[in-house]
Structure formats: structure tokens, C-alpha cells
C-alpha positions, 0 to 999 in steps of 0.5 A, spaced: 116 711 145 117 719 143 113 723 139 116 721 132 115 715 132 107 715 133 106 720 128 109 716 123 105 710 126 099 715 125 102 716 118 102 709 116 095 707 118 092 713 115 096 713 109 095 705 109 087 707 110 087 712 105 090 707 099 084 702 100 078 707 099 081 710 093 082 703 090 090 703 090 091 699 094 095 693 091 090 687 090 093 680 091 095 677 084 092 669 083 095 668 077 097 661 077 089 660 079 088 664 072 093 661 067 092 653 071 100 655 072 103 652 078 109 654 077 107 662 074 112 667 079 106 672 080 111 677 082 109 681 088 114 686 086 111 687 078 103 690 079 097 690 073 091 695 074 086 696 070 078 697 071 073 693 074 068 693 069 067 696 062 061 694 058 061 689 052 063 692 046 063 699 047 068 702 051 076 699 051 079 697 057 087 700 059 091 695 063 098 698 065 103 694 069 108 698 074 115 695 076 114 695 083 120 693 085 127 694 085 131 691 079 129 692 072 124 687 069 124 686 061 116 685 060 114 681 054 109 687 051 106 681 045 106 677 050 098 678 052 092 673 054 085 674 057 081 669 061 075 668 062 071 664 069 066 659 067 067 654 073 074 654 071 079 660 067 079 658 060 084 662 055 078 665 050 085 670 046 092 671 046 098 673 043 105 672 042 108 677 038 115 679 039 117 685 043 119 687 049 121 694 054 126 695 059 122 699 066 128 701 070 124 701 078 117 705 078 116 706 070 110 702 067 107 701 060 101 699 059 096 696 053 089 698 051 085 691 050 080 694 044 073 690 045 068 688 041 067 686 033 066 679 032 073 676 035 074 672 029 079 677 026 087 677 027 090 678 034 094 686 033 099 689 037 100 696 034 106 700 038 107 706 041 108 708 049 101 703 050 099 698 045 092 697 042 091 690 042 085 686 039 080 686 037 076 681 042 069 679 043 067 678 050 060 675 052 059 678 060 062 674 065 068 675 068 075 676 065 082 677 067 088 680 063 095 677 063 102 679 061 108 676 062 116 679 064 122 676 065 126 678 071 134 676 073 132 670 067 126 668 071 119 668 068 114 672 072 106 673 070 101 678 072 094 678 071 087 684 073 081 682 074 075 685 070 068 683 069 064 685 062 057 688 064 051 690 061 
């Protein structure tokens, strides 16, 4: 092996090693487990980050999702729903207004979930570069944050984990 190629395989382990203590490390997506979906497309290519926790009513949880692919992807920004892991993942608030944004490769788009009230009021989507949606009333326990985009006429799903804490 000559030099080169074992500093780039030092590169690519440091590199690698980096990403996973900084949290960038891509998180498997489990989607089809979360939306009781066998046939969701939890495209690898299309990734949704958002926090690991956020307490219940007093902060606002940011969900950005990034077209990590190579073809264009058309993401159904109305489309959103949040899940919540008792046993099972049940769908506790969803939206399915009308809208969507074209990310070439590398772009993203993104949504801010506004927490707290007492979720009986009307789901909203205001749109700017991110969207505000809610307001959702959210007990502690543990949630996912699901979005829907379209890619070469196939449907694909992509969902973050978070968790509400005291």
C-alpha cells in the first residue's frame, strides 16, 4: 500500500470517529416501525435531525430535514405527524395541508413543532424557509417527528426520535 492510501484510511476512520462523538453521525431511520407502515420507503438518502429531548411546553423543537441524496426530492412540507411510543407508536397530531419545496442535493428545509397549549386547537402551518406548526400538547414520554416527500414518483418517509422531559 503506498502512503496515500493510508492516510486516507486514517482520514476516513478519524473522520468517521469524529461524526459520531459530535452527534452527526446519521441515526438509522425506523419509520415503517413508527407510522405501522410496511410498505414506508425510509429513504436513506433523505435524513430528519432534530433534538434529543426538549421539556414539555417550554421550549420548541426545530426538525430540519437534508436531501442527502442525488436527485432532487419534492418534500411535502403540510404533510407532518408526531407519534408517541406507548407499547406501540400511535399518531397523537398530524397535518395534511397542501405544499411542497423542491431541495436540489445537499438543501434542506425545516419546521419548528411549537409545543404546548392544550393541543385542542387547529393544526397550522405558517410558511417561511421553516414552517411553524402546532400547537401540540405533549405528556413526557417519548415521540417521533415524521415528514413525507415524493422522489422519482416514489414516496419516501423520514422520522427523528426525540423524547419530552420534565
Amino acid at each position: 500500500m503506498s502512503p496515500s492510501s493510508h492516510r486516507r484510511g486514517f482520514l476516513a476512520v478519524v473522520g468517521t470517529g469524529l461524526a459520531a462523538l459530535t452527534g452527526a453521525a446519521a441515526r438509522p431511520s425506523d419509520c415503517a416501525t413508527i407510522t405501522g407502515s410496511a410498505s414506508a420507503d425510509c429513504g436513506e438518502s433523505l435524513s430528519l435531525d432534530g433534538p434529543e429531548s426538549v421539556p414539555p411546553g417550554r421550549s420548541n423543537a426545530r426538525f430540519a430535514v437534508t436531501n442527502d441524496g442525488d436527485e432532487r426530492v419534492d418534500v411535502r412540507t403540510g404533510h407532518w405527524a408526531v407519534y408517541r411510543r406507548e407499547g406501540g407508536w400511535e399518531r397523537v397530531a398530524a397535518n395534511a395541508a397542501s405544499g411542497t419545496v423542491s431541495l436540489a442535493p445537499g438543501e434542506q428545509t425545516a419546521w419548528v413543532l411549537l409545543l404546548g397549549g392544550d393541543g385542542s386547537g387547529s393544526m397550522t402551518t405558517v410558511a417561511t424557509t421553516t414552517r411553524y406548526v402546532g400547537p401540540v400538547s405533549l405528556q413526557p414520554g417519548s415521540y417521533a417527528f415524521v415528514v413525507e416527500a415524493e422522489r422519482g414518483g416514489s414516496s419516501v418517509t423520514a422520522a427523528a426520535r426525540f423524547d419530552v422531559t420534565e
